[in-house]
C-alpha angles and dihedrals in degrees: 000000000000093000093053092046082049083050102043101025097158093058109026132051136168132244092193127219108233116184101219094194083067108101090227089052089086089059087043096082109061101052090036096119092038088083108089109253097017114116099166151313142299133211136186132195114158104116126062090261097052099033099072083053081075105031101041099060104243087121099046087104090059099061082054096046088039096056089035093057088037086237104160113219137202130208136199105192137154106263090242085076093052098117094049084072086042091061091034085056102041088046087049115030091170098057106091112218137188128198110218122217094003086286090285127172112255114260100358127133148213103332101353081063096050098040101120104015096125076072088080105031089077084065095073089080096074098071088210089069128079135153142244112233100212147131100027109136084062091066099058150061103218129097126251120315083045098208094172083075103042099082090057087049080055090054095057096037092060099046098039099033116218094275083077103037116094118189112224138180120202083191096176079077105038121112094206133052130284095246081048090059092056103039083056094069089023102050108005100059111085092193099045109120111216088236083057094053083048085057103040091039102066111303094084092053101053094047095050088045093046087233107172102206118183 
């Protein structure tokens, strides 16, 4: 991943994996952005195994380094664990943080799916703190363009703004193309401004990412 981001630099980057069990993981952080093509880190905790990493405390040296070392992080967690990122946040309010697939569960649907989302929407109130839209064809069953899931895009649109929504794929799990996936925030969303769609689509991101493209 990192060669093709060194190839392509102005249209791929890297959000690197860090085993923080490792002993030299402690070193890692400091010196994280200085690997061409790499722009943060990336954690995931949605299964039991993963889950205690983030609510015993052991990490709790990686949200200082990373906002030392001004180091940007996403999560994909269940949204049970929610308020684990809100006191992250508050504690570190220079640590930017993004929250991957809405924080939905893996593999769930409709309103199994959406069970629990006002859990996020409260997050919206630490401004270092946005969210990845994506994934969400998977978690419908509905057909492209998906409106089942468009009023909960609303909601989060209107807690989060569009500065601090970044539209996403994980295509290895769409059912529906990639230029589907795009036409669907592109096409399919009435209230979308054009100056939104500039944000979500890719502006956002790098911003938040401090992505210098050419």
């Amino acid at each position: 991943a990192l060669a093709a981001a060194q190839a392509h630099p102005d249209r791929l980057a890297v959000m690197g994996r860090l085993d923080t069990d490792q002993p030299e993981a402690r070193s890692a952080i400091a010196g994280w952005r200085l690997q061409p093509g790499m722009l943060g880190l990336r954690f995931t905790f949605h299964t039991p195994l993963l889950a205690p990493l983030l609510t015993d405390g052991r990490m709790d040296w990686v949200w200082r380094d990373a906002q030392t070392a001004g180091v940007p992080i996403m999560v994909y967690l269940p949204q049970a664990l929610l308020p684990h990122v809100d006191r992250i946040a508050e504690r570190y309010p220079e640590l930017k943080l993004v929250i991957d697939h809405l924080a939905l569960p893996y593999l769930k649907k409709d309103e199994e799916a959406f069970a629990a989302f006002d859990m996020l929407l409260p997050l919206a109130k630490r401004p270092n703190v946005a969210v990845k839209a994506s994934t969400l064809p998977s978690h419908t069953s509905d057909a492209y363009p998906y409106r089942r899931v468009h009023s909960y895009l609303r909601r989060v649109y209107d807690s989060f703004g569009p500065k601090r929504i970044f539209w996403a794929t994980d295509l290895t799990a769409l059912p529906c193309s990639y230029r589907q996936a795009i036409t669907m925030f592109t096409e399919e969303i009435p209230w979308f401004t054009a100056e939104d769609k500039e944000w979500i689509m890719g502006r956002g991101a790098c911003a938040w990412l401090d992505w210098k493209l050419p």
